[in-house]
Structures are given as structure tokens and as C-alpha cells.
C-alpha positions in Angstrom: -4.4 -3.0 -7.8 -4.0 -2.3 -4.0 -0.2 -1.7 -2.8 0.9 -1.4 1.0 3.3 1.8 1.2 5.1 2.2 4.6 6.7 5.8 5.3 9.8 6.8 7.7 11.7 9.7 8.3 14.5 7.6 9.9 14.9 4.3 9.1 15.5 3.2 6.4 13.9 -0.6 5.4 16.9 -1.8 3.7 18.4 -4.2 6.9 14.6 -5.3 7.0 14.6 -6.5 3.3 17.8 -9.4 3.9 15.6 -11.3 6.4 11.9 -10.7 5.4 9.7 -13.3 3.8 7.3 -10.5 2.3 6.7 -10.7 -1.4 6.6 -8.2 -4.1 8.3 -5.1 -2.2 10.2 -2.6 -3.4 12.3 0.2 -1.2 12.9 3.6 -2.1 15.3 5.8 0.1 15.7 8.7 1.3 17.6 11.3 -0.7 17.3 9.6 -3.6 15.7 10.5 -6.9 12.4 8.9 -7.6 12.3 8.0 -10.6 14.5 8.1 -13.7 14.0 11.9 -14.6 15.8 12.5 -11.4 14.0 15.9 -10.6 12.8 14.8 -7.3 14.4 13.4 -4.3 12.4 10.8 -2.2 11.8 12.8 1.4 11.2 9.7 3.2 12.1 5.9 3.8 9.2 4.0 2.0 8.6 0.2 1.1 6.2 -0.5 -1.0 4.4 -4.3 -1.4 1.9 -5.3 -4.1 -1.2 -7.0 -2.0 -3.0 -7.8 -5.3 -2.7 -7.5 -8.9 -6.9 -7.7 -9.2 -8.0 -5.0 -12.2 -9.2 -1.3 -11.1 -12.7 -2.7 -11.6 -12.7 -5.3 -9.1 -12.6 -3.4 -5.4 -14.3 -6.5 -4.0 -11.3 -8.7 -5.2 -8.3 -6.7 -4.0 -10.4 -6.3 -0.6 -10.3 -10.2 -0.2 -6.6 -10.3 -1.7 -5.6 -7.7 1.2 -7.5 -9.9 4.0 -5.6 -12.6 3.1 -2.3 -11.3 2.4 -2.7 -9.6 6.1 -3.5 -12.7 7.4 -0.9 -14.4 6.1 1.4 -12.1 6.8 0.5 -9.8 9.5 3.3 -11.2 12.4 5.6 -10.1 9.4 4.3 -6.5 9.1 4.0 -6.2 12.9 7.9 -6.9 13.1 8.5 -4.1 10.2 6.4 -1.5 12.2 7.7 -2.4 15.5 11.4 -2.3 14.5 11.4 1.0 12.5 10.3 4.5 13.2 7.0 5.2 11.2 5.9 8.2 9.9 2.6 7.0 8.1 1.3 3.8 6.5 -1.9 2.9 4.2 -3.5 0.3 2.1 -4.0 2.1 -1.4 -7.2 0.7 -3.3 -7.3 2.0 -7.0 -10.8 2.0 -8.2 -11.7 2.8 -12.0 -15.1 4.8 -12.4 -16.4 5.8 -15.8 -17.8 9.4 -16.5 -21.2 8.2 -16.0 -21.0 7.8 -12.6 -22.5 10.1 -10.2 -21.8 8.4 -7.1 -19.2 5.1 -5.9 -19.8 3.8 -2.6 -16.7 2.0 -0.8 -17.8 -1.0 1.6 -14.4 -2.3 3.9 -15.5 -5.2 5.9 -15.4 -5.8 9.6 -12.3 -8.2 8.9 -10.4 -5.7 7.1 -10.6 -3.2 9.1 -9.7 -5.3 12.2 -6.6 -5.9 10.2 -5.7 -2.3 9.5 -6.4 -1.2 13.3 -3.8 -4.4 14.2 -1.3 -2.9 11.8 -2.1 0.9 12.6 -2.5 1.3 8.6 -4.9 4.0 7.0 -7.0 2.6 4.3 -7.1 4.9 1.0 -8.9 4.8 -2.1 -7.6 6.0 -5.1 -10.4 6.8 -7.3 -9.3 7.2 -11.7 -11.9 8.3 -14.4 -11.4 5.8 -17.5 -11.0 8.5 -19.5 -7.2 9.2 -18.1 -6.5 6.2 -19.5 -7.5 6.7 -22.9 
């Protein structure tokens, strides 16, 4: 799965949210708890966007999911970073390793990375052992 997380300090994203045409978002504010325990309160503004639903195991596909959502999309996400006050953004890959591996090389193509610079997003990969999930 690779999600799109947008931070602020300031501004919050929910005036954004009435007019945009991004899909699968979701806003969290500032001061609020987040999540249903209520033991923490958010410290920032964030949106969050689902680029691609592609398995753990499949970097390649949610690398060609986020090319083409940021394609489609990217005069949309330049008007959200332009119009609010951002503290940090990123691109998270989750990638599923098993305890056999020694070693997991991440490959970002020329394309993607274009896109990212465009956007001034960081790229992060979130690397799980399969055994968390057992």
C-alpha cells in the first residue's frame, strides 16, 4: 500500500477538502485525538490519500500506481501545497520482507522521482517482517 501524508503546523486542509477532486483522503487535525483510545492528540494538520491499494509484496506495482496517480493529479497537489503552510510531506511505500532476507534493494525510477522533486515530497519506505503479521 503506498499513502501520500501532507503535514502543517498551521493550516488546516479542511476548506481544501469542499473543492478538491482528490480521491481517497482523509484529514486529521490538530488537537485532536488520533485515534479512538484518545490518549494522543494529533500535533499537526495532516491529509492523508491512498495512491494504491497494490499488496506489501508488490513495490513495483504501487511505484507505477504513484506515477500515475501524480500524473493525474499533480496540478491538484501543487494547488494543496501552494495554498497551505507545509511542514513536511512524503510518499510512504510499505514493503513486506520475510525473515530470510538478508538484503532488499529499493529501485525509484527517473519518472517518479521527477514527480516527487515537482511536488517537494520525500519518498519513504516502510519496511514489515511477515512475521508481525502472524
Amino acid at each position: 500500500m503506498c499513502i501520500l501524508e501532507i503535514y502543517s503546523d498551521t493550516d488546516s486542509f479542511k476548506e481544501f477538502i469542499k473543492t478538491t477532486t482528490l480521491p481517497n483522503f482523509k484529514i486529521d487535525e490538530k488537537g485532536e485525538f488520533t485515534n479512538s483510545l484518545k490518549k494522543r492528540l494529533n500535533e499537526n494538520y495532516i491529509i492523508s490519500i491512498k495512491i494504491s491499494n497494490k499488496e506489501m509484496d508488490n513495490l513495483n506495482g504501487q511505484i507505477n500506481d504513484a506515477i500515475q496517480f501524480l500524473n493525474i493529479n499533480c496540478i491538484e497537489l501543487e494547488k494543496l501545497v501552494s495554498n497551505h503552510k507545509v511542514t513536511f510531506s512524503y510518499l510512504r511505500f510499505g514493503v513486506l520482507i520475510n525473515e530470510n532476507q538478508a538484503i532488499l534493494r529499493n529501485y525509484y525510477p527517473i519518472e517518479l522521482l521527477r514527480l516527487v522533486n515537482r511536488l517537494n515530497f520525500e519518498i519513504e519506505t516502510a519496511i514489515y517482517n511477515g512475521n508481525s503479521f502472524e
